[in-house]
FIPA-526833 format. One record per residue (C-alpha): residue in one letter; y, x, z. Coordinates in steps of 0.05 Angstrom, whole numbers. Last residue first. Layout:
BEGIN
<"a"; <Y; X; Z>>
...
! end
This chain:
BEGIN
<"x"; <-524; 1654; -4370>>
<"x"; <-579; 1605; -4368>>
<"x"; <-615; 1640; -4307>>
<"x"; <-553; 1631; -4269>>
<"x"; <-550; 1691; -4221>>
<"x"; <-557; 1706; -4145>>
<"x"; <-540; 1780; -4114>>
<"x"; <-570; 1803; -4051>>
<"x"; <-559; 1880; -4039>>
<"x"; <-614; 1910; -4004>>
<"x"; <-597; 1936; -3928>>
<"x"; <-640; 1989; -3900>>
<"x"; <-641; 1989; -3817>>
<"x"; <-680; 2053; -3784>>
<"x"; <-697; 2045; -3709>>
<"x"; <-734; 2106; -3669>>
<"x"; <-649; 2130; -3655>>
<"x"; <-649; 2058; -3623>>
<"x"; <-695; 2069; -3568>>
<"x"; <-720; 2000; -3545>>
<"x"; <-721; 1978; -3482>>
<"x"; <-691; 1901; -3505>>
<"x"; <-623; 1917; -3482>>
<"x"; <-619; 1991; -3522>>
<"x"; <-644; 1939; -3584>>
<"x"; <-595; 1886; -3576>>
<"x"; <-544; 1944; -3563>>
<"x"; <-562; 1976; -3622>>
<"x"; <-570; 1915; -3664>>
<"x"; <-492; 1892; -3648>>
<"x"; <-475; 1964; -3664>>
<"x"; <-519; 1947; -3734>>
<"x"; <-450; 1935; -3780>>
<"x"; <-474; 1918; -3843>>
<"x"; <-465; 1941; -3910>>
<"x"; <-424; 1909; -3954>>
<"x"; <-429; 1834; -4001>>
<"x"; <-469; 1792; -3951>>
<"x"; <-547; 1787; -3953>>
<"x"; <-610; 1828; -3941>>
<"x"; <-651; 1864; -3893>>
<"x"; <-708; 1911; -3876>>
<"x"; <-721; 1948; -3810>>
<"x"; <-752; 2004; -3812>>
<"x"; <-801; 2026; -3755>>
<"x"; <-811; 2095; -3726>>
<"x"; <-858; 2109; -3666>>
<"x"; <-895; 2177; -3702>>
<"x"; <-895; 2145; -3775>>
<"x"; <-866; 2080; -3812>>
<"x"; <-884; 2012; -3759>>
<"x"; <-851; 1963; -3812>>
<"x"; <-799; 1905; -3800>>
<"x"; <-793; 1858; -3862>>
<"x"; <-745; 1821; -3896>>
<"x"; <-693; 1804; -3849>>
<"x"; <-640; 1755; -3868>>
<"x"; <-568; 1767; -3860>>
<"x"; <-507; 1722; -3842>>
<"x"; <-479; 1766; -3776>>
<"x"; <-505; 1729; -3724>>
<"x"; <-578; 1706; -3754>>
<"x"; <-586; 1780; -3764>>
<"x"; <-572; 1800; -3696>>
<"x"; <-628; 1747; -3674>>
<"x"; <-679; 1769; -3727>>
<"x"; <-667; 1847; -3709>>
<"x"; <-678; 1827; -3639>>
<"x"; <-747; 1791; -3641>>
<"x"; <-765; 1834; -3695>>
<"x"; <-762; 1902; -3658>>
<"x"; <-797; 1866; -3595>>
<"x"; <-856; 1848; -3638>>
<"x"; <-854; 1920; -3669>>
<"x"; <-850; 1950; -3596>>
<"x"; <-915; 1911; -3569>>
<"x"; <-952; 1920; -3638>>
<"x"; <-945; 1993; -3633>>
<"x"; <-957; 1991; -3552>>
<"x"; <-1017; 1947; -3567>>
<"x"; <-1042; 1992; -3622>>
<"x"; <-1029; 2065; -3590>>
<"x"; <-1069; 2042; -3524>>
<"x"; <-1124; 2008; -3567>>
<"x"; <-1137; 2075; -3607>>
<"x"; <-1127; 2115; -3539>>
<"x"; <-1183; 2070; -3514>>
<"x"; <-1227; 2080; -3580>>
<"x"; <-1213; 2152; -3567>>
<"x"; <-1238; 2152; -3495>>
<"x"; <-1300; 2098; -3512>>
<"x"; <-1332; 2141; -3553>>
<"x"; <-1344; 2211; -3515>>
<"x"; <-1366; 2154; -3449>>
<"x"; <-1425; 2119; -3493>>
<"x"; <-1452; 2187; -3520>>
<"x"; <-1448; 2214; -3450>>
<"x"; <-1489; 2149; -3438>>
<"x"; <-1535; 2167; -3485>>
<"x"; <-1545; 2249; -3467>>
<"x"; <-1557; 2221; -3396>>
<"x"; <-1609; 2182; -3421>>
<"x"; <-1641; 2225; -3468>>
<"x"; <-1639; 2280; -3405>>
<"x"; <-1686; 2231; -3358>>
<"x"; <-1721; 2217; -3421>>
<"x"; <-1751; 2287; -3423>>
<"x"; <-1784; 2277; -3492>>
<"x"; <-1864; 2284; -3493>>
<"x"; <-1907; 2324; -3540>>
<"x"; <-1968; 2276; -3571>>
<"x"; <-2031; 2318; -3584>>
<"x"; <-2065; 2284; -3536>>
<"x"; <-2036; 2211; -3514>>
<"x"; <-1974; 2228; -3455>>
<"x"; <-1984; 2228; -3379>>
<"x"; <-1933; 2187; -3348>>
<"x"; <-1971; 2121; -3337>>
<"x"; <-1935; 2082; -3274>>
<"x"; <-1937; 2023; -3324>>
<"x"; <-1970; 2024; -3391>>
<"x"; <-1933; 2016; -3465>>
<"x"; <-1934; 2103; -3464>>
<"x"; <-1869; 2110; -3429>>
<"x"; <-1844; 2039; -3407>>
<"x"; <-1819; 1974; -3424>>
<"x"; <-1799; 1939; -3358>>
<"x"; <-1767; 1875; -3398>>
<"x"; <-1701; 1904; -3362>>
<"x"; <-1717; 1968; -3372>>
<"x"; <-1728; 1960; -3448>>
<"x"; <-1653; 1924; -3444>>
<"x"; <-1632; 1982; -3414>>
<"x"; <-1649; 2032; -3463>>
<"x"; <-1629; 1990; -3519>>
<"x"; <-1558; 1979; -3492>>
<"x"; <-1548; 2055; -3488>>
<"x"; <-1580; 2068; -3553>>
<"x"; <-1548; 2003; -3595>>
<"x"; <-1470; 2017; -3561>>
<"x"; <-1480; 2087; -3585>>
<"x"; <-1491; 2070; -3648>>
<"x"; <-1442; 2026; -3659>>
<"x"; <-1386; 2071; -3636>>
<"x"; <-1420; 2123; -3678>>
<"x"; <-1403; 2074; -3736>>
<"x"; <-1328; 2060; -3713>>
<"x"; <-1318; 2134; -3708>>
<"x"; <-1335; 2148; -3775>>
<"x"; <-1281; 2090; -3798>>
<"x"; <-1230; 2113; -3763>>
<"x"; <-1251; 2184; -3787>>
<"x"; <-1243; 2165; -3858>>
<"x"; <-1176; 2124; -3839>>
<"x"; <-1144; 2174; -3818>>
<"x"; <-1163; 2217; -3883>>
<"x"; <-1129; 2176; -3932>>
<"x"; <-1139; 2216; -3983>>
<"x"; <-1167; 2170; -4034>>
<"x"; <-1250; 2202; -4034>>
<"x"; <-1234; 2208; -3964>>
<"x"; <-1216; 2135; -3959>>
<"x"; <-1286; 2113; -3999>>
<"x"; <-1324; 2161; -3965>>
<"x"; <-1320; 2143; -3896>>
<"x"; <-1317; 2066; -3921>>
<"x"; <-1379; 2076; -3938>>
<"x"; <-1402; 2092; -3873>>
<"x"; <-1372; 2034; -3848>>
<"x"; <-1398; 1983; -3887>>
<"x"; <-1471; 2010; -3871>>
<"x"; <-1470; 2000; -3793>>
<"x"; <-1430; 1933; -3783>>
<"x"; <-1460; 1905; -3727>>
<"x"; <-1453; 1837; -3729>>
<"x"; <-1474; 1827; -3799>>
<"x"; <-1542; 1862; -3779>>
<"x"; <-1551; 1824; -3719>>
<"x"; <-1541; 1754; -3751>>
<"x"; <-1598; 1783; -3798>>
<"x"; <-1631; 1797; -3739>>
<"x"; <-1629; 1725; -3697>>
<"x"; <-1697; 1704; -3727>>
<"x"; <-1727; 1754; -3679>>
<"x"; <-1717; 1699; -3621>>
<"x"; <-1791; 1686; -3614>>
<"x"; <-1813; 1756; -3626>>
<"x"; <-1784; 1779; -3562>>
<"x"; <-1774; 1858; -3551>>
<"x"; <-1739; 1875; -3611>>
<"x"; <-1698; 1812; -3605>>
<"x"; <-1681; 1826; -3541>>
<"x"; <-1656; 1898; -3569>>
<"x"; <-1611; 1866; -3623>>
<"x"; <-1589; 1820; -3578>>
<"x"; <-1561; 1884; -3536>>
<"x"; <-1535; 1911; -3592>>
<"x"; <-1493; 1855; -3614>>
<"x"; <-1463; 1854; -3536>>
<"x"; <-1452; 1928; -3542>>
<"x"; <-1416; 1927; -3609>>
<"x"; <-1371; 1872; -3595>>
<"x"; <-1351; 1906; -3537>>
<"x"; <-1346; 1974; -3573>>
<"x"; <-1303; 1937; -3625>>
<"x"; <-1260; 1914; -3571>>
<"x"; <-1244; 1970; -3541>>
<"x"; <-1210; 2000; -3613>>
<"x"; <-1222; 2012; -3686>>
<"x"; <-1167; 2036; -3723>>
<"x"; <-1193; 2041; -3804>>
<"x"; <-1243; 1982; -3796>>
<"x"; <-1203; 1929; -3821>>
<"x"; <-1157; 1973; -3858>>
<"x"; <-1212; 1998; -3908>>
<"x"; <-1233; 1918; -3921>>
<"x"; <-1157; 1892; -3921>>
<"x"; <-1143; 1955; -3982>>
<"x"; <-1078; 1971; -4008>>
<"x"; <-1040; 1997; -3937>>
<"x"; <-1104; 2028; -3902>>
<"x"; <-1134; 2057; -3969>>
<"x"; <-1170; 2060; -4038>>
<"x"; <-1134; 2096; -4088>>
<"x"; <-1124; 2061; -4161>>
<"x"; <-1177; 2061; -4210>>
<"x"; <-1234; 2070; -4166>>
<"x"; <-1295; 2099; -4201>>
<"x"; <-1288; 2155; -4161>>
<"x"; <-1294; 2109; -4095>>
<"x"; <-1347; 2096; -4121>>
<"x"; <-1383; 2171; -4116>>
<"x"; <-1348; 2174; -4041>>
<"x"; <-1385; 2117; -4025>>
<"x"; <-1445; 2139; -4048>>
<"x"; <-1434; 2198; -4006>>
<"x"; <-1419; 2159; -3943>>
<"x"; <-1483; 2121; -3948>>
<"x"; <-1535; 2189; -3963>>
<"x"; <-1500; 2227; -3898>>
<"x"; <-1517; 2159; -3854>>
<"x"; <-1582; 2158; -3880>>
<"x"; <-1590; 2230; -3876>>
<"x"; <-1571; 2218; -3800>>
<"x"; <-1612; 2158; -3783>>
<"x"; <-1674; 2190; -3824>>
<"x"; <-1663; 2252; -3784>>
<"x"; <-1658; 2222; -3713>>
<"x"; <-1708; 2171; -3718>>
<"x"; <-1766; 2228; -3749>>
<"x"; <-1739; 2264; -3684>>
<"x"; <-1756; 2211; -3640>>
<"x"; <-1821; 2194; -3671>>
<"x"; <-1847; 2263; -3655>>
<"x"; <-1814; 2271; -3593>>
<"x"; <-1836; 2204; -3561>>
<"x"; <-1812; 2193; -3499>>
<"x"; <-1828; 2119; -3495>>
<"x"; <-1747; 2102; -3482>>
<"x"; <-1725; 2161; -3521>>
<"x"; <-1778; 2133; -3571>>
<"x"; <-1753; 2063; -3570>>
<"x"; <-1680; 2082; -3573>>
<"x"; <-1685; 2128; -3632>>
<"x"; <-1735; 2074; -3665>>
<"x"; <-1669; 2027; -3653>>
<"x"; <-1627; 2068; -3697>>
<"x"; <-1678; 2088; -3749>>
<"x"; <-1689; 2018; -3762>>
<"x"; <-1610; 1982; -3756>>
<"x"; <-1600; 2028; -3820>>
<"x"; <-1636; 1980; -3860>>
<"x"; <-1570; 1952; -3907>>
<"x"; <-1588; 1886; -3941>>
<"x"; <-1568; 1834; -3890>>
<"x"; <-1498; 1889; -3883>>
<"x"; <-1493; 1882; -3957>>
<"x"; <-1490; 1819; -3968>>
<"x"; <-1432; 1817; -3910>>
<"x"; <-1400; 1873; -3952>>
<"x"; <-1403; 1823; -4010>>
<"x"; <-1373; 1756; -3984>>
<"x"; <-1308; 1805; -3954>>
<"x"; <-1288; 1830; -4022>>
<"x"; <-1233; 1867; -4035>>
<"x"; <-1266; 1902; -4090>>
<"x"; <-1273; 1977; -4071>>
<"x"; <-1301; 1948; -4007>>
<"x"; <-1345; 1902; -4035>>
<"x"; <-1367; 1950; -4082>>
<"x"; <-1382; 2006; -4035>>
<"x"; <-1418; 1953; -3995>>
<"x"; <-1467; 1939; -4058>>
<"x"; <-1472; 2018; -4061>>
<"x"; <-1488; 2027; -4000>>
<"x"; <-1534; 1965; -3996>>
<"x"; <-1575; 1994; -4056>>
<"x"; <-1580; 2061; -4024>>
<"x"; <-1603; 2034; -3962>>
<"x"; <-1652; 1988; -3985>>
<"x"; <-1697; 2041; -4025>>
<"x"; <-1690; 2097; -3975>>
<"x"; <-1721; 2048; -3921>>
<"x"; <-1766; 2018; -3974>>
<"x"; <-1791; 2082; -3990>>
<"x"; <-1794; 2113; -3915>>
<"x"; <-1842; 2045; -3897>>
<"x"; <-1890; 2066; -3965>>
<"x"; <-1895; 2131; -3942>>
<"x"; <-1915; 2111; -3869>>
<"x"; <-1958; 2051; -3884>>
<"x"; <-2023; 2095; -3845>>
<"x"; <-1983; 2086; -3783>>
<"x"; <-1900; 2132; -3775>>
<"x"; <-1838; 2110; -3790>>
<"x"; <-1821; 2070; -3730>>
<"x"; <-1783; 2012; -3723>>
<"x"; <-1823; 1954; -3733>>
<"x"; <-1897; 1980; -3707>>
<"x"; <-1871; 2007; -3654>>
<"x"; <-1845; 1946; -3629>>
! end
């Protein structure tokens, strides 16, 4: 295990070079993918992208105590992370148009992440870790990688903040700790369950010479705080979305049934900002009367005044004159 993860053995440089190596060319294939729309080449770039390493040697040497190798982890996971976002920052320069939330399915999909996503997270992480430990189910790693979703992210980070769009910068930064977290604090326990412990030997707590040991007790604690920070905004995040999605649901079910009344169609109903939706609609030759909406809506739970209805003229032409 050491041996896979860390940075360290007489193949150090050349381990750091391919690290470096990888990571900026999956950054910047992600970066593309993103900027292009294009879900085939983010998942090339997650297989490509090698930040799953310094992630799991952070684990392993919490788990070993291993200050050396632990702080190596830390910084290569961190400039790593620094080195992704900026690349995406530098295409999302190149961008014609601004990359965001509303234009963009690959920023949106990881612009709000929520309970889920730590779920997902945790369960991926935990394979990751068995796979660690088991050679005969590390064939499962590249299934890791797409699972996880470390690289994509980060770009993303610097894709939307290169366009503004600033919520869904930290969206996206928050999804990636999320992952990270979920990998430590799964990663610890999996290597208790397979009864990995400090130094490789049981009941040995003494560390090599020359080797200064991390107070795992602390890593631990600092892990699971980790865990905890995370999972309050991603449960605000899924609070906000399910009572967005609730009210917009219930928005359409009664603008649709007031419109079928009174000979309109509806074209869309949008959340707009701080619990506001508009309601779009069309037909008839005058503005319509939306008392029957009001009371639909007041009936429904719905505060009207958070309801704004715009009527577009519909008007139908011969094409030959």
């Amino acid at each position: 295990m050491r041996e896979s993860v860390f940075m360290d053995g007489p193949k150090r440089r050349r381990k750091i070079q391919r690290f470096w190596i990888l990571l900026s060319l999956s950054s910047v294939i992600a970066a593309a993918g993103v900027v292009g729309d294009s879900t085939a080449t983010v998942i090339g770039a997650m297989i490509v992208a090698p930040m799953m390493l310094p992630i799991q040697g952070t684990m392993l040497a919490t788990v070993l105590g291993d200050r050396r190798n632990l702080t190596l982890s830390l910084l290569m996971m961190i400039g790593g992370a620094a080195a992704a976002i900026a690349i995406g920052y530098g295409v999302g320069l190149l961008a014609a148009t601004p990359i965001t939330e509303l234009t963009n399915s690959q920023v949106a999909a990881r612009a709000t992440p929520g309970l889920i996503d730590l779920l997902a997270a945790l369960a991926t992480g935990a394979v990751g870790s068995i796979a660690l430990v088991r050679k005969d189910i590390s064939d499962t790693l590249p299934g890791v990688a797409i699972a996880i979703s470390l690289v994509p992210p980060l770009v993303v980070v610097g894709i939307a903040a290169e366009s503004g769009d600033f919520g869904s910068s930290i969206g996206s930064l928050l999804l990636f700790i999320a992952n990270v977290a979920a990998i430590l604090g799964t990663g610890v326990v999996i290597m208790a369950i397979y009864r990995v412990q400090r130094w490789g030997r049981i009941g040995h707590q003494t560390p090599p010479p020359g080797v200064k040991a991390v107070n795992r007790k602390r890593s631990n604690i600092a892990i699971a705080g980790m865990l905890v920070l995370v999972a309050l905004p991603l449960s605000l995040s899924t609070w906000v979305t399910t009572t967005l999605n609730t009210q917009q649901s219930t928005i359409t079910q009664a603008a649709e049934a007031w419109a079928l009344t009174s000979d309109l169609d509806v074209i869309s109903v949008d959340y707009v900002s701080a619990l506001s939706y508009l309601v779009r609609i069309t037909g008839g030759d005058q503005a319509p009367d939306v008392a029957d909406l009001t009371d639909r809506l007041t009936s429904a739970g719905i505060d009207p005044t958070t309801v704004e209805v715009e009527w577009i003229p519909s008007v139908r032409v011969n094409a030959g004159g």
